[in-house]
N, C-alpha and C positions, 0 to 999 in steps of 0.2 A: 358358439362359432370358434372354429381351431384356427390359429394361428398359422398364418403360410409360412412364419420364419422359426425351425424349433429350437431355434438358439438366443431367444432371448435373456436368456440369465446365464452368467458364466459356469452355473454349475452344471448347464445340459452341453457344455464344448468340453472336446477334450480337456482334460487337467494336466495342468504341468505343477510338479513338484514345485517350483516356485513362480508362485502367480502374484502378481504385485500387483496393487490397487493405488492408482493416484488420485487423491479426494482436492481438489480447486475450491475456495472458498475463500470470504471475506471478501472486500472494496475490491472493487478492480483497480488493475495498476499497469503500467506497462512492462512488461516481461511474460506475462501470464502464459503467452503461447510460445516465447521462447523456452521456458522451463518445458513443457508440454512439448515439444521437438527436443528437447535435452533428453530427459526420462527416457523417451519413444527408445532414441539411438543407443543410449547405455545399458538399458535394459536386451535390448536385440544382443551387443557385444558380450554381456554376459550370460545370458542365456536364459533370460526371462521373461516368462509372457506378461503383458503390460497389458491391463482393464483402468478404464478412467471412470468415477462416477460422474454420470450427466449434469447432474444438478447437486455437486459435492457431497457435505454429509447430508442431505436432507434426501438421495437418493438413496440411502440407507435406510430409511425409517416411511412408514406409514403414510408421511407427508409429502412422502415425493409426488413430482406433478408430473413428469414427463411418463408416458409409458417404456419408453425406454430408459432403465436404471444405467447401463453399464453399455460401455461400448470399448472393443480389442483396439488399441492402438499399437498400429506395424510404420513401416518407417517408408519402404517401397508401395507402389500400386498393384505392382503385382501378387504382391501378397496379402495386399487388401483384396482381390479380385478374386483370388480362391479363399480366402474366410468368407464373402458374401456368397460364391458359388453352395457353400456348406452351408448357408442360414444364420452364420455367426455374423453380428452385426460390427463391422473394422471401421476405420478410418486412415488414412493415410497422411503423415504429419511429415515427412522429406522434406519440401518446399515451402513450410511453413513457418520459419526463423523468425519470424520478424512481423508477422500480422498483430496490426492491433488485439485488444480485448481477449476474451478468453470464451470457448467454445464449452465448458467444464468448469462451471463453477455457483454457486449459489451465495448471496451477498448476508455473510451474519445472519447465519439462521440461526435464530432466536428458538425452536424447538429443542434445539441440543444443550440450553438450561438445564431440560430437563432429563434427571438421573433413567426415569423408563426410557426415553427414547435413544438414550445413551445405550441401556442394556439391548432394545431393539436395533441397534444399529450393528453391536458386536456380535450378533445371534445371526443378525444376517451375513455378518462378514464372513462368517465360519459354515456357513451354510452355503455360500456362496465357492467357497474351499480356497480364498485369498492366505497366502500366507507371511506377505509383507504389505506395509503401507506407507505412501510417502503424501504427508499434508502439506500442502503449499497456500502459502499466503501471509500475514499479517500477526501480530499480536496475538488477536481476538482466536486464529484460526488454531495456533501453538496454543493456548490455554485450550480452547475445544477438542484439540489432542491431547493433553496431557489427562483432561478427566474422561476424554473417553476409555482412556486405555486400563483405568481405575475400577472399570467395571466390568475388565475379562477375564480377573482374579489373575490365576496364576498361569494362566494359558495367553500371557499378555504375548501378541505377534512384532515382528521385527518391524520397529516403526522409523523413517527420518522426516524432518521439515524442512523444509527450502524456504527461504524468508521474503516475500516478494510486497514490498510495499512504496508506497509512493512517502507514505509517513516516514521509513526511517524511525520506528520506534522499538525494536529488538535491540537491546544489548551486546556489543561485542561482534557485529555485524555489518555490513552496508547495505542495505534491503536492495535487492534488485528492483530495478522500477526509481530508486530514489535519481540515482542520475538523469535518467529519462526526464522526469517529472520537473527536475531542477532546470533543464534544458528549456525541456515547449515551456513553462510557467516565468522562465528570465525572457524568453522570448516574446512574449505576451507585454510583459511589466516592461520593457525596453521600446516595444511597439508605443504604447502610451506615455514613456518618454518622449520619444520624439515628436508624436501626436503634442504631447505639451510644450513642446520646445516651440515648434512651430506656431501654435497660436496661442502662445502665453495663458497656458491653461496652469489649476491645479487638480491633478485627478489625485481620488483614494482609491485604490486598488484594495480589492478583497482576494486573498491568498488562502488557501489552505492552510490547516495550523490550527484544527482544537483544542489540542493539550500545551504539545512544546512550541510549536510555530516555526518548526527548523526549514520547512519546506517554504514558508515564507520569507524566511531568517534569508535562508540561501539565495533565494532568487531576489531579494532585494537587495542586497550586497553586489549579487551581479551583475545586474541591470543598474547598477550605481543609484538605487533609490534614494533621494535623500531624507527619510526618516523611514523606520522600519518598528514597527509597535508589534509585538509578541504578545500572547493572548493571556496572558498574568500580569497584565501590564493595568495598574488601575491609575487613572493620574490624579491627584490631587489638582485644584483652579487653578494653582500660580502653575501649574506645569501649562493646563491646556490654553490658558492665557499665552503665555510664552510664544506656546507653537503657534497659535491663530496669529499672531504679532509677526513673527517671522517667514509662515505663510503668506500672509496679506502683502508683505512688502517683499517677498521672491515676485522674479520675473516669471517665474516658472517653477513645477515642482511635482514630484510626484512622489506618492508616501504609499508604502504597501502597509496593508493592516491583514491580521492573522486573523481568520474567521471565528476561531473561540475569545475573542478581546469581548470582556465586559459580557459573558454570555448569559449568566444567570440574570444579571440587570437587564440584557434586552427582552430574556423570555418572560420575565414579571410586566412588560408593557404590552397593553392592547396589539399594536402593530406588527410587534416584534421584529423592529426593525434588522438590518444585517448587520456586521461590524462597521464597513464603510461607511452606510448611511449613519448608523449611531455617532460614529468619532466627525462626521462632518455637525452632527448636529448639537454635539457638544459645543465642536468647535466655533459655529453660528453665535451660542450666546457670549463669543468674547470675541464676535466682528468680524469673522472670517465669513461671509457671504456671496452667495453663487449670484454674480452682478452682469448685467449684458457686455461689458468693457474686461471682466475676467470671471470667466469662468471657473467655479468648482464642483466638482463631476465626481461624484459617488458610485463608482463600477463595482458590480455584485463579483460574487464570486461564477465561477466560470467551472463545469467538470469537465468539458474538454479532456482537458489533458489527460484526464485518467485513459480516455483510448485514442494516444496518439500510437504510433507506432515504436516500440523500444528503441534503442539507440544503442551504438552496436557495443560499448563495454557493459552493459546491462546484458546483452546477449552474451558475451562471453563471461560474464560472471555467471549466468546462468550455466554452463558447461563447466567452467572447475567447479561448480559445486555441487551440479548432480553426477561428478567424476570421482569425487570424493566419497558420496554417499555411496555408491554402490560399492565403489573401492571397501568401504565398511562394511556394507552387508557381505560383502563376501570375506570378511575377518567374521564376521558369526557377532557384530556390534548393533545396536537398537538403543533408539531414543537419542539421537545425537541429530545435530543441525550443522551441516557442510556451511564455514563463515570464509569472506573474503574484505580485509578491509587495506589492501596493500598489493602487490606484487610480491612481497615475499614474507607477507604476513596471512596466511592460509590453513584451515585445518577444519578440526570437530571440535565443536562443545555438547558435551551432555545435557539431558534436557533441564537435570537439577540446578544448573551453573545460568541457567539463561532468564534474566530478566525483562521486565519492559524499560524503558530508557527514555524518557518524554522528555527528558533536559535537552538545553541548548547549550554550545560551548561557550564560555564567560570570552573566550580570547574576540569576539567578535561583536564585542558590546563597544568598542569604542569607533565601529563601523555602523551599529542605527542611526548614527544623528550627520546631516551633511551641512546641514542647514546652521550648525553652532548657535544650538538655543542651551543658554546655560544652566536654566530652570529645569531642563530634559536632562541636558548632560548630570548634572548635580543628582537630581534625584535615582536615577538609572544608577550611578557611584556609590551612591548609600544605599540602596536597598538590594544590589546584585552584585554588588563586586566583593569577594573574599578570596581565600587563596586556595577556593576547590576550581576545578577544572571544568564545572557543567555549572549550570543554575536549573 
């Protein structure tokens, strides 16, 4: 059976000398379709045609599921309405600023491990006649760029990253998405404040946070949590004594916990309990119990927030940065990542200079504990405080 649309692969559309491929991939976060309306308009300004892979890199390789691999994105309707006229399959992103989630993207695809599908994915690229690429997402998605591009030998094409995470774990960066994520996530943890204020509860909140815990670090800070436990955080008894002590006699209280705390100990249990429930049920064997007269209330974690809708300085970081990256590709630059961590702190880093970053800032240790348990305080003193700037 033939195909009613003959343009489903960018290679049967006309070809423009500079065709650019934007690949979506890793965690969703909030920015994902502001980047994707970024790209769209700077690409249009500078003079080149924009393809998105459907299903990120995994529509590159063998494994892709959707039948449609690659789809034109134009900025107007009208010129989505004559690429469909033609069979070419468009999209129109104008009006799109600010929608949640991401239309373009596949979450850690675990296929791109592997070094063939790596080679397949660059065979396709070039077959397809893309001659730039810009990977958008996370940690995981920048390492998945850097070894793909290890396998096009010397015909490596002009690549940038836009950093879009709700983690915050790119070095030398502010991951688009992190503010967002900081916002609905304080928003939630504050809602449960006062939920405890009002009926003399203690809730654990479970926050995002496997590695560093910044995202829980921050929103429990801001939502005036008063104990905030980071997911390296192992206590010794006199510690969780302390806190169950200090808990038990609050009126009121509310403790964020980072969802990687104590992670290997929970996955070695039957249950496998969450963060939350685990640190409550530490807590239990030194008296801190969920009693009809006061409640303690173990809330799971929530992903919500991965698809709220960005928040508008995430949206405009999204725009200096893909202003920059092409600003680059039209200097004839590749492999750099457009960073914003300031108003007037802005540029590119190379992809050799860019780490992962899973610390937390040490200046914000003397904001975990509200509650002034001195067994917390003390031990958090000795084991993280020194005169570097992260832990």
């Amino acid at each position: 059976m033939t195909n009613a649309l003959p343009f489903l692969r960018p290679s049967r559309a006309p070809r423009s000398d500079k065709r650019v491929l934007a690949i979506f991939d890793g965690g969703n976060a909030p920015g994902y379709s502001s980047v994707a309306v970024a790209i769209t308009e700077e690409a249009a300004r500078h003079g080149y045609e924009l393809w998105a892979a459907t299903e990120g890199f995994r529509s590159l390789t063998r494994d892709a599921q959707a039948e449609l691999h690659f789809e034109r994105l134009t900025v107007h309707r009208k010129e989505r309405y004559q690429l469909l006229a033609a069979g070419i399959p468009a999209r129109s992103m104008g009006r799109r600023v600010q929608d949640p989630g991401s239309d373009f993207r596949s979450e850690r695809y675990v296929g791109f491990h592997d070094v063939e599908r790596r080679r397949e994915a660059a065979e396709t690229f070039r077959q397809q006649g893309f001659t730039h690429v810009i990977c958008v997402g996370g940690n995981g998605t920048l390492e998945g760029a850097k070894a793909w591009l290890d396998v096009f030998g010397d015909d490596r094409p002009a690549m940038g990253f836009i950093n879009v995470s709700v983690d915050n774990d790119v070095a030398g960066d502010r991951a688009i998405g992190f503010l967002t994520g900081v916002e609905a996530g304080s928003t939630v943890a504050r809602g449960l404040y006062e939920d405890a204020y009002t009926h003399k509860r203690t809730y654990l909140l479970e926050m995002m946070g496997n590695r560093s815990g910044r995202h829980a670090l921050h929103c429990g800070v801001a939502a005036r949590a008063h104990l905030v436990v980071l997911p390296f955080f192992h206590f010794p008894a006199a510690v969780l004594e302390d806190l169950a002590r200090a808990l038990a006699a609050a009126e009121m209280a509310l403790v964020v916990v980072a969802e990687g705390y104590e992670q290997e100990t929970r996955a070695a249990l039957p249950d496998r309990p969450s963060a939350s429930h685990w640190l409550k049920r530490q807590l239990e064997q030194f008296g801190l119990r969920d009693r009809a007269g006061k409640r303690v209330i173990a809330e799971p974690f929530s992903r919500y927030l991965r698809g709220v809708r960005p928040g508008f300085a995430d949206v405009s970081a999204a725009y200096i940065k893909t202003s920059i990256l092409f600003q680059a590709f039209e200097r004839g630059q590749s492999e750099v990542m457009p960073y914003i961590l300031g108003a007037h702190d802005v540029g590119l880093r190379p992809f050799s200079e860019i780490v992962r970053e899973d610390r937390v800032e040490r200046s914000f240790l003397p904001l975990l504990d509200r509650l002034g348990v001195p067994a917390f305080d003390e031990w958090v003193a000795r084991n993280f405080t020194t005169d570097e700037r992260t832990i």
